[in-house]
Backbone as CSV, one residue per row, in Angstrom:
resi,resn,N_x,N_y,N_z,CA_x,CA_y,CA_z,C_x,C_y,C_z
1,UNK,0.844,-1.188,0.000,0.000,0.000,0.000,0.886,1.248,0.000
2,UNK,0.420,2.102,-0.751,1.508,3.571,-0.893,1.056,4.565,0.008
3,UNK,0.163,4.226,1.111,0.062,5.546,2.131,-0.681,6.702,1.660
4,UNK,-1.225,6.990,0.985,-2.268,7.906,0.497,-3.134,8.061,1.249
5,UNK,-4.405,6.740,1.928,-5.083,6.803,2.288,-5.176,6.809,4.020
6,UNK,-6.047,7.760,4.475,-5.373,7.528,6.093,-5.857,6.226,6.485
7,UNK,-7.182,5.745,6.277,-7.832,4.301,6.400,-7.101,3.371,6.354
8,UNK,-5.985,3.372,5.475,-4.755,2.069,5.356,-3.784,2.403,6.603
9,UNK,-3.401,3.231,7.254,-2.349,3.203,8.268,-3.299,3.317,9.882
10,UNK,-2.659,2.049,10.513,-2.891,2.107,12.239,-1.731,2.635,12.685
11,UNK,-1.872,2.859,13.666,-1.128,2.997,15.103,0.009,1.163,15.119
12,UNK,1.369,1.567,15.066,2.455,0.098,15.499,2.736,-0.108,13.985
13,UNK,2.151,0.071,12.472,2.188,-0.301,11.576,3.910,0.305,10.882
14,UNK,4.361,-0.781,10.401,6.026,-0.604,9.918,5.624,-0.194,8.848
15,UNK,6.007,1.194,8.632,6.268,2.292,7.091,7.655,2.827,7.025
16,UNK,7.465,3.053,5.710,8.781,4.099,4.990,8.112,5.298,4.618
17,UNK,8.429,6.377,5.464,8.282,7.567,5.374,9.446,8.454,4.487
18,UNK,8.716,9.592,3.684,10.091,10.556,3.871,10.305,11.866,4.470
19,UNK,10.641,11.949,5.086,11.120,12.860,6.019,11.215,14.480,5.473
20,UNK,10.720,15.672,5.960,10.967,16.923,5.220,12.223,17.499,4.620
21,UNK,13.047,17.023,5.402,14.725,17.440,5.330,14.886,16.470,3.490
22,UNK,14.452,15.296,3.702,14.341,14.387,2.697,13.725,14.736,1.651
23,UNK,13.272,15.478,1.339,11.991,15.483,0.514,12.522,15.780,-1.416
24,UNK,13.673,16.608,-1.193,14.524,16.590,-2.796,15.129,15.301,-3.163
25,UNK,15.668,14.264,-2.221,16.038,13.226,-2.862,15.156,11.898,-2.142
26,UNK,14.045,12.469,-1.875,13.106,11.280,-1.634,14.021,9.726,-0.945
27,UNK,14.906,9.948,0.080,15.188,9.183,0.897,14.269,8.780,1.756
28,UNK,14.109,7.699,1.870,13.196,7.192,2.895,13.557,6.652,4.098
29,UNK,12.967,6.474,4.921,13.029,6.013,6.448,12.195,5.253,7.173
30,UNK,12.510,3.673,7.511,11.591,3.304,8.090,11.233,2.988,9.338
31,UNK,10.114,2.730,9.976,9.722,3.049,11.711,8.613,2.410,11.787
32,UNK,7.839,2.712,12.920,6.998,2.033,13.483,6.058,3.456,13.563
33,UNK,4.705,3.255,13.570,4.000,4.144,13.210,3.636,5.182,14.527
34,UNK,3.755,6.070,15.176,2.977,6.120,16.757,2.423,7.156,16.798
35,UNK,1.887,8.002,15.653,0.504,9.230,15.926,0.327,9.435,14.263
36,UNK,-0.483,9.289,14.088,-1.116,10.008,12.296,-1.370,11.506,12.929
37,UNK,-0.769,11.895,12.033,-0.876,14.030,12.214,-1.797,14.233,10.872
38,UNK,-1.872,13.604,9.641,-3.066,14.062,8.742,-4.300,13.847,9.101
39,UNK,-5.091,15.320,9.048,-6.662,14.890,9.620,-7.328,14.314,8.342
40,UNK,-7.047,14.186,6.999,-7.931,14.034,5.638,-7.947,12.976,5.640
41,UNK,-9.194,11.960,5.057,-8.996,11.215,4.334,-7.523,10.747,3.393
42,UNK,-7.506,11.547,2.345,-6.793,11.409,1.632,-5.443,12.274,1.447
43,UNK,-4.458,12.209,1.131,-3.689,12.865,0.699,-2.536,12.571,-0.277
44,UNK,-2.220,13.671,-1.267,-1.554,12.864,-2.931,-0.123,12.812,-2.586
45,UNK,0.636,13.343,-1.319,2.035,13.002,-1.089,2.394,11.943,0.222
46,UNK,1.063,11.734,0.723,1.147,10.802,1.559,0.785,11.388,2.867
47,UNK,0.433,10.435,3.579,-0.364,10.054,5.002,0.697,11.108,6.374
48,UNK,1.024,12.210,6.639,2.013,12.583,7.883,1.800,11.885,8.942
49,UNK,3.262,11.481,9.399,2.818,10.487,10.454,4.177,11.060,11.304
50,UNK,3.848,10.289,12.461,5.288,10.753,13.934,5.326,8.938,14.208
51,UNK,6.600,9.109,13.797,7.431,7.539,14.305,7.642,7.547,15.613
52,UNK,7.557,6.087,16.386,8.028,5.880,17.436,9.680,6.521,18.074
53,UNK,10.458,7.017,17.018,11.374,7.760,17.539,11.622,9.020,17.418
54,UNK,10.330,9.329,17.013,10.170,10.915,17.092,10.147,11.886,15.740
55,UNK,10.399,11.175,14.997,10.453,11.698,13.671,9.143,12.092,12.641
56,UNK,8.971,12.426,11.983,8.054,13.266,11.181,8.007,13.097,9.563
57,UNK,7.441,12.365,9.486,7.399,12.554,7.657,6.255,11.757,6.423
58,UNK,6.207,11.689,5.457,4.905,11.378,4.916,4.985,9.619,4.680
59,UNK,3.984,8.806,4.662,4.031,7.672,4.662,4.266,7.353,2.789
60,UNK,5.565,6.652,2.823,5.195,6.043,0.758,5.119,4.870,0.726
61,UNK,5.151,3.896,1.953,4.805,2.377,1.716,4.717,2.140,3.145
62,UNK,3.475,0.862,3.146,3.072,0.131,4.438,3.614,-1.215,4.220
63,UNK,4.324,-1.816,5.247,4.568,-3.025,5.277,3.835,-3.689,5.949
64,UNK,3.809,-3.969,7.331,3.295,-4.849,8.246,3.091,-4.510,9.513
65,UNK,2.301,-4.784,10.630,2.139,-4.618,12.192,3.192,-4.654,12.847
66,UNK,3.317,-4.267,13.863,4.382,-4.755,14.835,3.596,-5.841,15.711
């Protein structure tokens, strides 16, 4: 799943985010999911989320639960 939709991401769920600092060379980062910050439904660059280590950035793929 590419994170677009907020309905596809829980709370513990392992994503690759990219990070704002990231965002010209679309490096990604992956974590454990621990607050959705987008209130929309939808969004076309991806889902904002706060990783379990504190970090900040848009969801571009869902893997699996913790």
């Amino acid at each position: 799943m590419d994170g677009k939709k907020r309905e596809d991401i829980n709370i513990g769920d392992e994503v690759d985010v990219v990070l704002k600092a990231d965002q010209r060379t679309g490096k990604l980062t992956r974590g454990f999911v621990d607050d959705i910050l987008t209130n929309s439904q939808f969004h076309p660059h991806g889902i904002k989320v706060r990783l379990k280590d504190g970090q900040i950035g848009r969801v571009q793929e869902i893997f699996s639960r913790e």
